[in-house]
C-alpha positions as CSV (number, residue, x, y, z in Angstrom):
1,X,22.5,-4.2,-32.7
2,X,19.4,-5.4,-31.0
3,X,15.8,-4.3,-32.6
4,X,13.5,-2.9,-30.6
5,X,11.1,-5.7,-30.0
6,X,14.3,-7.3,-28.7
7,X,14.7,-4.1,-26.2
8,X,11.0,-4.1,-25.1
9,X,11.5,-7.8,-24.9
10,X,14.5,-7.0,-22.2
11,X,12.7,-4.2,-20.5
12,X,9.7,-6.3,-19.8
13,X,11.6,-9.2,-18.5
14,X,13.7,-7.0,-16.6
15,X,10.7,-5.5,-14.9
16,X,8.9,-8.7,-14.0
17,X,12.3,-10.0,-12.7
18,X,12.7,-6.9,-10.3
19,X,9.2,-7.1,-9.2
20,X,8.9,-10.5,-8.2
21,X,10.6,-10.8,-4.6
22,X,13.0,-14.2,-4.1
23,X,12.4,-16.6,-1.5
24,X,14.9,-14.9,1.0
25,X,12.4,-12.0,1.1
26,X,9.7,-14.1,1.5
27,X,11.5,-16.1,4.3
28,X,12.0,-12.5,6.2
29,X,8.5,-11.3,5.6
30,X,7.4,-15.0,7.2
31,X,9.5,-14.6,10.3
32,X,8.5,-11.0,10.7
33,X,5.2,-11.8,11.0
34,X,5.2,-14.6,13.5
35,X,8.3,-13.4,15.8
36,X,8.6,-9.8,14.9
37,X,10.2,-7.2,12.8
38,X,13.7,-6.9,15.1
39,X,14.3,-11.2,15.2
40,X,13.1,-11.2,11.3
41,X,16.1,-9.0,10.7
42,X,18.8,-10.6,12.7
């Protein structure tokens, strides 16, 4: 069974890993703002 500084451990890196967006989302936001929202999303 894990201890908690193993949980808090998880949770954190969980959290960070959720909050940081990937490069496909960065890609989108990129061509949203130089073409537009509509061909960003196609």
């Amino acid at each position: 069974m894990p201890s908690s500084s193993q949980w808090v451990a998880f949770l954190v890196a969980s959290i960070l890993f959720i909050q940081v967006p990937g490069p496909s989302l960065l890609f989108t936001i990129g061509r949203a703002l130089t073409v537009g929202r509509r061909e960003a999303l196609l």
